[in-house]
Structures are given as C-alpha cells and as structure tokens.
N, CA, C, O and CB atoms as a CASP TS submission, in Angstrom:
PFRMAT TS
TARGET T0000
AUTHOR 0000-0000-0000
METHOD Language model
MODEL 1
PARENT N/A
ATOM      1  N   UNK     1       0.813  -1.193   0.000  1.00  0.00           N
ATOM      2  CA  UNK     1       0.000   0.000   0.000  1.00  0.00           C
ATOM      3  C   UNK     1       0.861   1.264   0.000  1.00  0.00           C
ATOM      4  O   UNK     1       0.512   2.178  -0.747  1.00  0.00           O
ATOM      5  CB  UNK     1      -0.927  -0.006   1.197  1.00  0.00           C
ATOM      6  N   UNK     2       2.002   1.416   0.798  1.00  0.00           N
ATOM      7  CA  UNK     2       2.664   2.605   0.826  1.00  0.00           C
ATOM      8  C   UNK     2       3.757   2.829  -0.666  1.00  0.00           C
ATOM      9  O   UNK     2       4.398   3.840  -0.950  1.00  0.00           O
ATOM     10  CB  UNK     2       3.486   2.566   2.320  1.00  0.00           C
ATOM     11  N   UNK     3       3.699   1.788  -1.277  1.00  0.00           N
ATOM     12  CA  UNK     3       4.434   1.914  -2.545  1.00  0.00           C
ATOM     13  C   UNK     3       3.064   2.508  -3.566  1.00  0.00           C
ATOM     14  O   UNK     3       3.441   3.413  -4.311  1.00  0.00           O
ATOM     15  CB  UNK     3       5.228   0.215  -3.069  1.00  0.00           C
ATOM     16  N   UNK     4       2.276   2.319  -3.645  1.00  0.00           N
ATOM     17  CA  UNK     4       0.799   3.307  -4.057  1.00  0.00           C
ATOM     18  C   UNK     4       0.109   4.340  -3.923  1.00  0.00           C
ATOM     19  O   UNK     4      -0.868   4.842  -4.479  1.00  0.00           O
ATOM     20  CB  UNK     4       0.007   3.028  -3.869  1.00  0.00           C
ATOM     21  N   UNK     5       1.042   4.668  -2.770  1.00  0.00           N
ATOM     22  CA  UNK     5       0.766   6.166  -2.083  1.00  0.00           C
ATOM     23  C   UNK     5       1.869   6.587  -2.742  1.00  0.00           C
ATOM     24  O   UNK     5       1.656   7.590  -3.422  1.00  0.00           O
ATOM     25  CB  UNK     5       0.757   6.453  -0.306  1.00  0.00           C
ATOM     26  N   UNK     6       3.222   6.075  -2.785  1.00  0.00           N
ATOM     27  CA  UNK     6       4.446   7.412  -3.288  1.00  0.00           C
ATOM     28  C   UNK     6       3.933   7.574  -4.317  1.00  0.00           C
ATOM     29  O   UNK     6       3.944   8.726  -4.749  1.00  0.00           O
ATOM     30  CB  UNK     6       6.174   7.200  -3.533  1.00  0.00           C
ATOM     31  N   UNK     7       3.154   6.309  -5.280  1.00  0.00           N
ATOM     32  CA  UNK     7       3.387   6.048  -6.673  1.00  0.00           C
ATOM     33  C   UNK     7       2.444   7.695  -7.311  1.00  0.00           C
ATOM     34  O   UNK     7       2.572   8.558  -8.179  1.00  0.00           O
ATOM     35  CB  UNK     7       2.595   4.157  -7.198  1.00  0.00           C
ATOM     36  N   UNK     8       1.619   7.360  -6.312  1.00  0.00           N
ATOM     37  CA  UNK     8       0.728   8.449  -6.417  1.00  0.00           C
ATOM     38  C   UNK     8       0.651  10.106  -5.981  1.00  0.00           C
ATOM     39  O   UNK     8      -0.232  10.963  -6.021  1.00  0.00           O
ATOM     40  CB  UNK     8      -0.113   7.940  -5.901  1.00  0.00           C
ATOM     41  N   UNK     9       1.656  10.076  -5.672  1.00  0.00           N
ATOM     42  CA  UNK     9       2.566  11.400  -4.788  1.00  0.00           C
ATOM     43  C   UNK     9       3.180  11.648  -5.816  1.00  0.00           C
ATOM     44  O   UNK     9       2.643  12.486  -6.541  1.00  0.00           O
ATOM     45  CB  UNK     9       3.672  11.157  -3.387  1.00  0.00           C
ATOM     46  N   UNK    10       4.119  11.223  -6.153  1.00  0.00           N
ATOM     47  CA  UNK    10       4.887  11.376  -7.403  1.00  0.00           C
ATOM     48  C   UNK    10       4.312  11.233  -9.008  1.00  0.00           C
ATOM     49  O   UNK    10       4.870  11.468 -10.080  1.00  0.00           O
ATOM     50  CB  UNK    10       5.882  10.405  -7.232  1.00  0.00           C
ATOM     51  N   UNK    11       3.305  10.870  -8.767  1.00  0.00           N
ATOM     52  CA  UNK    11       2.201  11.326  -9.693  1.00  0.00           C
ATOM     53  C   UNK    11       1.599  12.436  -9.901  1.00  0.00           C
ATOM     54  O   UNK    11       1.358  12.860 -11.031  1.00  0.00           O
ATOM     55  CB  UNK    11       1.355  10.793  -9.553  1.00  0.00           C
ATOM     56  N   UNK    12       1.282  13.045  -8.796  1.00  0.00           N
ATOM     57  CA  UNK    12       1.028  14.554  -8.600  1.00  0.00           C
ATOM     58  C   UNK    12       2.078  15.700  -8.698  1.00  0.00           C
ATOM     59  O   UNK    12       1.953  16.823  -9.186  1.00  0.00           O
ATOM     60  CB  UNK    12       0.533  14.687  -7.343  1.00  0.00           C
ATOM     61  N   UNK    13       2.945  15.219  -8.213  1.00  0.00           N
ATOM     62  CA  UNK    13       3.908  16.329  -8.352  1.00  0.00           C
ATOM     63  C   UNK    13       4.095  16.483  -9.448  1.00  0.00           C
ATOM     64  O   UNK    13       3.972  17.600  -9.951  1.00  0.00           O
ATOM     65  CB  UNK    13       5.050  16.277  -7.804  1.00  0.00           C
ATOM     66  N   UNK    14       4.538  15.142 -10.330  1.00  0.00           N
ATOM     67  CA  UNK    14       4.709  15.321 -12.443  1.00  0.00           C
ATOM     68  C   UNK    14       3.567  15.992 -12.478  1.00  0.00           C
ATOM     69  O   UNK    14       4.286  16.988 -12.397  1.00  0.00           O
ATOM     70  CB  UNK    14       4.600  13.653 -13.810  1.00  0.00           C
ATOM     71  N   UNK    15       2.431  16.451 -12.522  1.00  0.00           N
ATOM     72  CA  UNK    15       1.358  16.839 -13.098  1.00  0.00           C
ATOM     73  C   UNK    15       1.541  18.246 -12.876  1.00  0.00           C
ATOM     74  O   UNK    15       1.215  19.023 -13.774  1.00  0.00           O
ATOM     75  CB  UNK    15       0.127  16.221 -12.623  1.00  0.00           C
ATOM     76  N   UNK    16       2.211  18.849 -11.367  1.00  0.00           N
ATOM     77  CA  UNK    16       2.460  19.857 -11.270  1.00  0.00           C
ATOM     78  C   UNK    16       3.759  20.393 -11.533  1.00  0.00           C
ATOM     79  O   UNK    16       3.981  21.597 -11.660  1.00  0.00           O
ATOM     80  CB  UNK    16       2.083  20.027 -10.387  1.00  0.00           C
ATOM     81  N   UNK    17       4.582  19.519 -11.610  1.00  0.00           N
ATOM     82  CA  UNK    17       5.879  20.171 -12.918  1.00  0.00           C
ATOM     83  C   UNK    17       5.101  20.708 -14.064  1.00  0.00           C
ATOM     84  O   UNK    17       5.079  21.886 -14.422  1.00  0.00           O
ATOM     85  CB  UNK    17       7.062  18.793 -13.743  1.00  0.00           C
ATOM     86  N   UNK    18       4.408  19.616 -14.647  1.00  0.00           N
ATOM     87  CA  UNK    18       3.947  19.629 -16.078  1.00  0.00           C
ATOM     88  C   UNK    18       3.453  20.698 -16.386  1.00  0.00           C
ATOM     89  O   UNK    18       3.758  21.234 -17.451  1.00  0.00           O
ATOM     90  CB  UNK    18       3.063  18.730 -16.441  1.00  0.00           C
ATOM     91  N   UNK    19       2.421  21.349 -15.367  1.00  0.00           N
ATOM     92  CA  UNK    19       1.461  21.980 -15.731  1.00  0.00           C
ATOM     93  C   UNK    19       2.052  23.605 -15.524  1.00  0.00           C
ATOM     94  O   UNK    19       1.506  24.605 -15.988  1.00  0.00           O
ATOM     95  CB  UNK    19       0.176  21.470 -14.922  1.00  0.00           C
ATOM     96  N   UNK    20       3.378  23.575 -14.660  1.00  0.00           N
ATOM     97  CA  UNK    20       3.971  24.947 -14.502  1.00  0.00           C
ATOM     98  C   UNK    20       5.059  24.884 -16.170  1.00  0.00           C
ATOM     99  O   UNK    20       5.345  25.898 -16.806  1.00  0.00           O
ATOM    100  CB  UNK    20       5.046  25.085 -12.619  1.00  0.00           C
ATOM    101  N   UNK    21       5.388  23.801 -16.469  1.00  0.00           N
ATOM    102  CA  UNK    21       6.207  23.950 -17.584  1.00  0.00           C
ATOM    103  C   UNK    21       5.194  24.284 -18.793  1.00  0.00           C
ATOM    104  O   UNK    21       5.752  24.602 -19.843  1.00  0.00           O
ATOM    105  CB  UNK    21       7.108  22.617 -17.812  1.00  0.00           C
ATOM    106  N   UNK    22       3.949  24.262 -18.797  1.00  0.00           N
ATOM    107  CA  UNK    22       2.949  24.971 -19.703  1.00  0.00           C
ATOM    108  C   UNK    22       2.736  26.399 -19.735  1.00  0.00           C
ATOM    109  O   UNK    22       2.729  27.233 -20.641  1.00  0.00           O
ATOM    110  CB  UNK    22       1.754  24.508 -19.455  1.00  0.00           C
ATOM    111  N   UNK    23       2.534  26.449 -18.269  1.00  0.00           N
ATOM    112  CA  UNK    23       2.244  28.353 -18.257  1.00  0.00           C
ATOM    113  C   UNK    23       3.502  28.798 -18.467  1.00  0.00           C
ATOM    114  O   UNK    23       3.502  29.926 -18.960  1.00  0.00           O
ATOM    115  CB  UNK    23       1.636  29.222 -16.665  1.00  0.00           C
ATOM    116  N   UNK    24       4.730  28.273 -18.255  1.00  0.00           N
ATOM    117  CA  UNK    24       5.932  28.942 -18.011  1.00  0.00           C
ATOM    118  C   UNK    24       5.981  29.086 -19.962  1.00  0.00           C
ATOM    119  O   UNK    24       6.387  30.104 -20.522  1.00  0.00           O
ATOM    120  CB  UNK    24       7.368  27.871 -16.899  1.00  0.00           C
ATOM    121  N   UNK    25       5.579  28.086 -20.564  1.00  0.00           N
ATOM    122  CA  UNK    25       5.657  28.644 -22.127  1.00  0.00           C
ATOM    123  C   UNK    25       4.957  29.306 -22.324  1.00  0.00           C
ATOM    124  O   UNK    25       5.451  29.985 -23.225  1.00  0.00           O
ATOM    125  CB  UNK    25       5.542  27.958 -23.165  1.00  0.00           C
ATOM    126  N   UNK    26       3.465  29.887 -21.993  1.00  0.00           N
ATOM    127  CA  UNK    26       2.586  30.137 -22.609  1.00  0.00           C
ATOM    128  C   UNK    26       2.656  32.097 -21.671  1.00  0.00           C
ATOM    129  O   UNK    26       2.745  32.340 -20.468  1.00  0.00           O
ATOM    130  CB  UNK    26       1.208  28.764 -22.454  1.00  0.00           C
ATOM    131  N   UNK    27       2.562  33.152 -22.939  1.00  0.00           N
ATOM    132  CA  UNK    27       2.430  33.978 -22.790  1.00  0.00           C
ATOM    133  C   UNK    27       1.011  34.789 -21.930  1.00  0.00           C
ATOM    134  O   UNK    27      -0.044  34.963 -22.540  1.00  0.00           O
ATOM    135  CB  UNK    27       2.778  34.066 -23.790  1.00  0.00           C
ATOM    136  N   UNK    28       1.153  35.153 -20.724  1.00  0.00           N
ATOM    137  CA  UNK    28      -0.337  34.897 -20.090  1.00  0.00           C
ATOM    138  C   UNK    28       0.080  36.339 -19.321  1.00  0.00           C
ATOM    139  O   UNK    28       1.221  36.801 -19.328  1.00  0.00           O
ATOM    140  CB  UNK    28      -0.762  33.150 -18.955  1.00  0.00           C
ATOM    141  N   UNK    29      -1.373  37.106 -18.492  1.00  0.00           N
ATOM    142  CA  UNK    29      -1.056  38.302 -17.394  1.00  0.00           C
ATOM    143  C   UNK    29      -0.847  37.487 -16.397  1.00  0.00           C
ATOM    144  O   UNK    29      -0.889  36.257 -16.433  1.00  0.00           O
ATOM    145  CB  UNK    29      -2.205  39.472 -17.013  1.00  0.00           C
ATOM    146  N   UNK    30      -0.611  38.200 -15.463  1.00  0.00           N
ATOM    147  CA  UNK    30      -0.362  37.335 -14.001  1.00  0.00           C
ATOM    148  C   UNK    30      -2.042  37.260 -13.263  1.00  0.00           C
ATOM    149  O   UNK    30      -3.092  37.847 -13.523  1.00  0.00           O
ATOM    150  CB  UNK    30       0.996  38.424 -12.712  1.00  0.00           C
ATOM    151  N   UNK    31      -1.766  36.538 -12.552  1.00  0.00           N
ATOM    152  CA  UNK    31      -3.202  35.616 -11.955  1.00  0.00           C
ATOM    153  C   UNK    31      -2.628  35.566 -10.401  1.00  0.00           C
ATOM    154  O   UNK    31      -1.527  35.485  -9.858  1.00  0.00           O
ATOM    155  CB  UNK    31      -3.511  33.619 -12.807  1.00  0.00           C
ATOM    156  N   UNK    32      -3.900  35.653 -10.037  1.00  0.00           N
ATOM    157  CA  UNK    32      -3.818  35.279  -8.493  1.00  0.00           C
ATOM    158  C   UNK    32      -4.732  34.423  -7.840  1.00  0.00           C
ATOM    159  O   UNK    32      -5.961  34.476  -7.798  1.00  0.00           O
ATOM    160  CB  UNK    32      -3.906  36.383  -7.728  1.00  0.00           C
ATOM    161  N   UNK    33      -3.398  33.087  -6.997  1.00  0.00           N
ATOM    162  CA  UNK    33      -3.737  32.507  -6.697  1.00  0.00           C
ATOM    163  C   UNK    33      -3.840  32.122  -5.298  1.00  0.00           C
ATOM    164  O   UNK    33      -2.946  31.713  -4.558  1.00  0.00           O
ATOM    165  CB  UNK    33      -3.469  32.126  -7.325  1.00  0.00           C
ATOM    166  N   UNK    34      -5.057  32.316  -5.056  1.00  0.00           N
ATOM    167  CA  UNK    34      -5.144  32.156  -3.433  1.00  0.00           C
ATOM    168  C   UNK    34      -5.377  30.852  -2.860  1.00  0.00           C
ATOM    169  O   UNK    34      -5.849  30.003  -3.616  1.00  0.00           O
ATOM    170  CB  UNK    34      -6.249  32.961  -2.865  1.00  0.00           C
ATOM    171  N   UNK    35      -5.025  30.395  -1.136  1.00  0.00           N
ATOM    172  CA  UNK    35      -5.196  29.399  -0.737  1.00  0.00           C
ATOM    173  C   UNK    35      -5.612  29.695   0.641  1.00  0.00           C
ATOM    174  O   UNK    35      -4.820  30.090   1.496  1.00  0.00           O
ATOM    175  CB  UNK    35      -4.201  28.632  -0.985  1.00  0.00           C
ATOM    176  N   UNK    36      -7.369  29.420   0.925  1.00  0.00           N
ATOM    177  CA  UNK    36      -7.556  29.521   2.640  1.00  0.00           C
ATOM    178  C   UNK    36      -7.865  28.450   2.936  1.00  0.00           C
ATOM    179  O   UNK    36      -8.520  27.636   2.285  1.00  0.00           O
ATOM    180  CB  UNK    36      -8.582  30.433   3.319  1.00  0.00           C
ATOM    181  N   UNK    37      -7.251  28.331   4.323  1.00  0.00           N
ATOM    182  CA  UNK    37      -6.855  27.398   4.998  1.00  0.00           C
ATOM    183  C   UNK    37      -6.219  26.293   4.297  1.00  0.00           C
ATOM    184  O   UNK    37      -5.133  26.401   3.728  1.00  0.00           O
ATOM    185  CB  UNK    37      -7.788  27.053   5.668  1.00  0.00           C
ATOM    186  N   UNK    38      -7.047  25.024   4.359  1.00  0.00           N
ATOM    187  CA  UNK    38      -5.952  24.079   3.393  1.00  0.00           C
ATOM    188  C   UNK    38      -7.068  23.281   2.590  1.00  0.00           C
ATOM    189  O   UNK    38      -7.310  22.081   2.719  1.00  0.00           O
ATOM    190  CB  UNK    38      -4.721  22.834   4.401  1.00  0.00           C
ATOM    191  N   UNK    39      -7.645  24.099   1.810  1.00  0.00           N
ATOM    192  CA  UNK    39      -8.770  23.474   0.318  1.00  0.00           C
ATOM    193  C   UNK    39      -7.668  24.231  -0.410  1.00  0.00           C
ATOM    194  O   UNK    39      -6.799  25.030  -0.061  1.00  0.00           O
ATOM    195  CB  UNK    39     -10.928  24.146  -0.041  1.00  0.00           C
ATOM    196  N   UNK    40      -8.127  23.539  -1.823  1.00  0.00           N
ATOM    197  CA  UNK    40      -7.658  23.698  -2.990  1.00  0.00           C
ATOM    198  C   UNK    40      -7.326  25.380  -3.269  1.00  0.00           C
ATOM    199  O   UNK    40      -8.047  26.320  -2.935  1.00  0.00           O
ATOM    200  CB  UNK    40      -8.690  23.028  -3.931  1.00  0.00           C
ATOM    201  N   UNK    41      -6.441  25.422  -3.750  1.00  0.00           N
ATOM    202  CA  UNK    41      -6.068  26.735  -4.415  1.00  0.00           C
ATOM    203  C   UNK    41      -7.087  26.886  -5.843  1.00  0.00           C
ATOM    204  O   UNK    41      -7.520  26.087  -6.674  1.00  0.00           O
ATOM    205  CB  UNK    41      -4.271  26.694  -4.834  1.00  0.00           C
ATOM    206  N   UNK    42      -7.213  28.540  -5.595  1.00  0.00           N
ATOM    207  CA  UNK    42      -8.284  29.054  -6.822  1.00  0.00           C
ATOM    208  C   UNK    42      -7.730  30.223  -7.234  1.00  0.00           C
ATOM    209  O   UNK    42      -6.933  30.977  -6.676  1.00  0.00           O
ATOM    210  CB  UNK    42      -9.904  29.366  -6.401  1.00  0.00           C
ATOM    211  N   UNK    43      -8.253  30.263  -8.264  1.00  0.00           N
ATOM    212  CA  UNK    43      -7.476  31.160  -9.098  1.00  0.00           C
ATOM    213  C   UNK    43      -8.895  32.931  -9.197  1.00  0.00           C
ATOM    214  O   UNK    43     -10.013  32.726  -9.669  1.00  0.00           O
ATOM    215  CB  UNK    43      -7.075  29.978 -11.062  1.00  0.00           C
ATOM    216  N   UNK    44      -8.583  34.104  -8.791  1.00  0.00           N
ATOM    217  CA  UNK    44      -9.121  34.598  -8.421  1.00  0.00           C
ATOM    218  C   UNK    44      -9.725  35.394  -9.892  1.00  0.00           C
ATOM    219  O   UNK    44      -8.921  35.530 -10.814  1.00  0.00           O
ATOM    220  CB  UNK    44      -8.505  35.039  -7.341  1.00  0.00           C
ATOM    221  N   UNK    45     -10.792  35.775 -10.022  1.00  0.00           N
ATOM    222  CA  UNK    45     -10.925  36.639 -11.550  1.00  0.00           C
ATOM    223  C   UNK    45     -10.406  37.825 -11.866  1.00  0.00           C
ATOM    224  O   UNK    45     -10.893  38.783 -11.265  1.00  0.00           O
ATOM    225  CB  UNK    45     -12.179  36.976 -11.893  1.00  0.00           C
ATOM    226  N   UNK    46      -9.519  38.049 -12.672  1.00  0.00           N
ATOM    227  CA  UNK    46      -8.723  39.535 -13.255  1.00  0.00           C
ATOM    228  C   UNK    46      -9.204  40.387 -13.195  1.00  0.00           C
ATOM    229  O   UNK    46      -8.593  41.452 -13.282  1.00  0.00           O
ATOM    230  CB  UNK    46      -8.352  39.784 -14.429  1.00  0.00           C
ATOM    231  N   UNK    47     -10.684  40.321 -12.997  1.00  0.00           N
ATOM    232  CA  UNK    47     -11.011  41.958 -12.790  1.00  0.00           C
ATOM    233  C   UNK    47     -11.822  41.822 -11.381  1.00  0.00           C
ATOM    234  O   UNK    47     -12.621  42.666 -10.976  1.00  0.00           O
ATOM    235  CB  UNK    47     -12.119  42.790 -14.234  1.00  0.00           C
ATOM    236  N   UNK    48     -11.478  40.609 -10.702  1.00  0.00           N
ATOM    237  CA  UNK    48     -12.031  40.790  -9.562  1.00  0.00           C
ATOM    238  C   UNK    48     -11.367  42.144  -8.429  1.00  0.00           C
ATOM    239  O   UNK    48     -10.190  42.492  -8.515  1.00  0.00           O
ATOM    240  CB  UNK    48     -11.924  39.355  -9.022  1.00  0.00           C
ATOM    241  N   UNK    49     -12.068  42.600  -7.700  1.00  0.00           N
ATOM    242  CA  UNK    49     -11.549  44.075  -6.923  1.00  0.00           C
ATOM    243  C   UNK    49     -10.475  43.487  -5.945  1.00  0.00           C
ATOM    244  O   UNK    49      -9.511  44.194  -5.649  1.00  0.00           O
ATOM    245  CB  UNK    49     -12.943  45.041  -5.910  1.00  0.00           C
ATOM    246  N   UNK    50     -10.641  41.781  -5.249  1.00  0.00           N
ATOM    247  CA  UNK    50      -9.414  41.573  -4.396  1.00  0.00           C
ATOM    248  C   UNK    50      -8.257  41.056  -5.154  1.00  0.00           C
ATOM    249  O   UNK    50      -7.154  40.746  -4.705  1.00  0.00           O
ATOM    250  CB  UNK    50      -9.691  40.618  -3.272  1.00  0.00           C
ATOM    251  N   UNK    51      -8.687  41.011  -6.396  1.00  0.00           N
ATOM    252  CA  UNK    51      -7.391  40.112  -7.242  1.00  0.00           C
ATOM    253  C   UNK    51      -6.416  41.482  -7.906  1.00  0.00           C
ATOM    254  O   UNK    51      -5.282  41.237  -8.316  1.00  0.00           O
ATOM    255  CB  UNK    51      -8.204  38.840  -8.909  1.00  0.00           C
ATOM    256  N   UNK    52      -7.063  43.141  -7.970  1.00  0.00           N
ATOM    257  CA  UNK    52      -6.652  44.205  -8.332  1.00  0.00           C
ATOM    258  C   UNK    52      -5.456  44.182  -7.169  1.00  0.00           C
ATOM    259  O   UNK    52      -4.234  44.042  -7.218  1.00  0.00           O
ATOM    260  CB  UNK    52      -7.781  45.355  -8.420  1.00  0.00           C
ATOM    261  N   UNK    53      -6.667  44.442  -5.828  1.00  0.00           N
ATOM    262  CA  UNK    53      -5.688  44.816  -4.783  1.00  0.00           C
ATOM    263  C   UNK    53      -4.514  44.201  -4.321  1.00  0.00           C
ATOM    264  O   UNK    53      -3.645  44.694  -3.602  1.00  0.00           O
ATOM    265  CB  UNK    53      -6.242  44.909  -3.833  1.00  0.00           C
ATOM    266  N   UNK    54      -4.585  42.870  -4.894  1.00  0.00           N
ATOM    267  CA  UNK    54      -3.647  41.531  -4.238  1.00  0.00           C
ATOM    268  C   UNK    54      -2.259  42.030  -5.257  1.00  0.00           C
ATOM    269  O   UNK    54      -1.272  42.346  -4.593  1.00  0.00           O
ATOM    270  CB  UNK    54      -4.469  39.414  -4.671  1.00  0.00           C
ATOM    271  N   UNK    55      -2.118  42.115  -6.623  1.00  0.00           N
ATOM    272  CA  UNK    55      -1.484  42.393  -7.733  1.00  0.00           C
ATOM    273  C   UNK    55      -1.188  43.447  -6.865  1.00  0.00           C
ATOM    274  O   UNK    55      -0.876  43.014  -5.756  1.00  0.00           O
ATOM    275  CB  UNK    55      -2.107  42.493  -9.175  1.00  0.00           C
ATOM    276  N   UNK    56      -1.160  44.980  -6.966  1.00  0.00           N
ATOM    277  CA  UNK    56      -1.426  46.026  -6.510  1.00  0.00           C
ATOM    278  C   UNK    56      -0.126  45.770  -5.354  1.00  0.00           C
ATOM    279  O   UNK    56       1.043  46.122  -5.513  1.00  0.00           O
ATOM    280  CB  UNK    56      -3.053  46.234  -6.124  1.00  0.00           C
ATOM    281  N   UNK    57      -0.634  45.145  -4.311  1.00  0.00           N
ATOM    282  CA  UNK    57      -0.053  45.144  -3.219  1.00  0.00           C
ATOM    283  C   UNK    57       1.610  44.626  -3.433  1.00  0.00           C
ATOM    284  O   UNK    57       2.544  45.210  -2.883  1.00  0.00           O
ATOM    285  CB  UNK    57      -0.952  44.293  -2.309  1.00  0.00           C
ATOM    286  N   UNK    58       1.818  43.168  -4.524  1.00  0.00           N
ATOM    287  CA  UNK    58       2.483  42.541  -4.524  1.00  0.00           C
ATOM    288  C   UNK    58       3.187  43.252  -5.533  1.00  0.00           C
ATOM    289  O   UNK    58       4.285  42.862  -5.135  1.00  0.00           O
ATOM    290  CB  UNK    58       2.112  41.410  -4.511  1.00  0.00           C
ATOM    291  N   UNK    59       3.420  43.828  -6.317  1.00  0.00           N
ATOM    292  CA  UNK    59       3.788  45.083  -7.198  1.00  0.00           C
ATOM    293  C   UNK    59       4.436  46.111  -6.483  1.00  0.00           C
ATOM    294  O   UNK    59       5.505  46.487  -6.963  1.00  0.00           O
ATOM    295  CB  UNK    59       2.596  45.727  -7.831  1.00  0.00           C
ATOM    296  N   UNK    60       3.946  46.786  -5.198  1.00  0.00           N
ATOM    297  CA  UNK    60       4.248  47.400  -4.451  1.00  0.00           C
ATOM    298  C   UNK    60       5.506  46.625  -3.589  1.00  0.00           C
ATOM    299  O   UNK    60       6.506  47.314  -3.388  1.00  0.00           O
ATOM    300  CB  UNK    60       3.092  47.771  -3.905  1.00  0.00           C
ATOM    301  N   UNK    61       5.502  45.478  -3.166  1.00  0.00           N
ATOM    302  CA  UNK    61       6.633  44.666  -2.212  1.00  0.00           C
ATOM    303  C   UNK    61       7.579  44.560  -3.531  1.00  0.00           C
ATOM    304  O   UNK    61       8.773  44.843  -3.433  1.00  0.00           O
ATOM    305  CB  UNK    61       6.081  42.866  -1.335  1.00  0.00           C
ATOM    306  N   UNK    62       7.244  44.314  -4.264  1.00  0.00           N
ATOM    307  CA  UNK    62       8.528  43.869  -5.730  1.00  0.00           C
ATOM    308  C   UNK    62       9.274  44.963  -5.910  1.00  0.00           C
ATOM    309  O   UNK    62      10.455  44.830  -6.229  1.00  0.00           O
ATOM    310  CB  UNK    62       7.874  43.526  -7.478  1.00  0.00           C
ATOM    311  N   UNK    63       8.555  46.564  -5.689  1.00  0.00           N
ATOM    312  CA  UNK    63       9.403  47.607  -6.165  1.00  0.00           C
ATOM    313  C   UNK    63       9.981  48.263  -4.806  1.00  0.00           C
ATOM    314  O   UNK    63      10.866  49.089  -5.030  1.00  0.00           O
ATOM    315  CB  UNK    63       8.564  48.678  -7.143  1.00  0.00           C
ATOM    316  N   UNK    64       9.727  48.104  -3.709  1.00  0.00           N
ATOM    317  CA  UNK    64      10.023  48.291  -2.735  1.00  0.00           C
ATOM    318  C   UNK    64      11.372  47.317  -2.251  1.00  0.00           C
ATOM    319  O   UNK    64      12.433  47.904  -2.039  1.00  0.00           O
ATOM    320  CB  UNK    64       8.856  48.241  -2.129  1.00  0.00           C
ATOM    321  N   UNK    65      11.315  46.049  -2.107  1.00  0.00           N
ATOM    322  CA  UNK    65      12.433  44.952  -2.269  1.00  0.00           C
ATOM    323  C   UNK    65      13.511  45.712  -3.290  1.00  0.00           C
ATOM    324  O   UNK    65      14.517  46.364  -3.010  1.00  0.00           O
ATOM    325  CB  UNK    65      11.760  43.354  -2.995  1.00  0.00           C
ATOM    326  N   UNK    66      12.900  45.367  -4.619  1.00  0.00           N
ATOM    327  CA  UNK    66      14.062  45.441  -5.923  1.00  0.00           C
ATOM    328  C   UNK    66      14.374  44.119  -5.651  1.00  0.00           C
ATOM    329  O   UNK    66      13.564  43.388  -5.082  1.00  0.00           O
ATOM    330  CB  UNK    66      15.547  46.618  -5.903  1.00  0.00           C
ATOM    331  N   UNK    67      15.737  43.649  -6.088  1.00  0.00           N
ATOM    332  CA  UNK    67      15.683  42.221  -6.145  1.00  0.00           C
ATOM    333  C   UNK    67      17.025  41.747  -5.446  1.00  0.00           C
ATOM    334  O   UNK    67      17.996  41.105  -5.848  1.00  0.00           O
ATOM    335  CB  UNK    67      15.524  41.689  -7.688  1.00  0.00           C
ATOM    336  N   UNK    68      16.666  42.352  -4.178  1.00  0.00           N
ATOM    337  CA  UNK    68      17.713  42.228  -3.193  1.00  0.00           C
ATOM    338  C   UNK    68      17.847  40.645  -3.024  1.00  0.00           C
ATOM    339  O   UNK    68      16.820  40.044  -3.339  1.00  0.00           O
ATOM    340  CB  UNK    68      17.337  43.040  -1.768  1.00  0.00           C
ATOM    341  N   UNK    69      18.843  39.902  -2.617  1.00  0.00           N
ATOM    342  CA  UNK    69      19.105  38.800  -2.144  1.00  0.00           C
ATOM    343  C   UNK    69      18.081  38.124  -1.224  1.00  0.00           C
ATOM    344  O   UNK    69      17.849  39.075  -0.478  1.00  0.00           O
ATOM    345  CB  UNK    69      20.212  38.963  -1.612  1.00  0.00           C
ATOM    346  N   UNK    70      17.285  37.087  -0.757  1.00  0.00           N
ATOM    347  CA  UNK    70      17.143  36.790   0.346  1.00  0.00           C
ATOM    348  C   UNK    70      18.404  36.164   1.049  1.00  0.00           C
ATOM    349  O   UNK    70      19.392  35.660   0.516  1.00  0.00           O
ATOM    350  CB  UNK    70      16.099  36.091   0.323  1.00  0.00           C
ATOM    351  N   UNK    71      18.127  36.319   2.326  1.00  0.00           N
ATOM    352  CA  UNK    71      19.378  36.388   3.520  1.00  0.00           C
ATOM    353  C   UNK    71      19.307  35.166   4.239  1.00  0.00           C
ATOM    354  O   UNK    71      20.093  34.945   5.161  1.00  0.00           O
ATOM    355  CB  UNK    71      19.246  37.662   4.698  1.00  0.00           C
TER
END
C-alpha cells in the first residue's frame, strides 16, 4: 500500500511540474492565486476588486524589495 501512495505522490507532483512547464511557455497576465486554509487553491478573476488589490499590493513589495538577495 505505501508503494501506491508514493506512486501516487509522485504522480502529482509530475502533473504539477507539467502543468507549470505549460504556463511557463505560454504567454499569459499574471493571476492570483489564493489558498484559505488548506482546500484547494483558486485562481481569483482579473477583474475581480481583491485580485486588483492583491497584484497592486504585490507590485508594491517587488518595487520596494528590488531584487535584493534573500538572507
């Protein structure tokens, strides 16, 4: 049984390589993706008003940072 669980762990993770090596080709705006508590991550709508502010905010830490090292 526990050789069916990795099999399947490592099943998921390829799916989520896979699926970042898609967007990473594919020319797209940025998206926001939120996660509360611990359900599935969703992807919020582009013109939604918290998905403005979330962008917005995180735009603001990017130019504020610059692309200092983490320490």
């Amino acid at each position: 049984m526990k050789q069916r669980r990795a099999i399947g762990r490592i099943g998921g993770y390829a799916e989520e390589v896979a699926a970042a090596m898609r967007r990473r080709s594919e020319k797209r705006k940025p998206r926001v993706r939120v996660r509360v508590g611990h359900a599935e991550p969703r992807v919020l709508p582009e013109d939604s008003s918290e998905g403005v502010r979330l962008q917005a905010l995180c735009q603001s830490i990017v130019d504020a940072e610059g692309a200092r090292p983490i320490e």
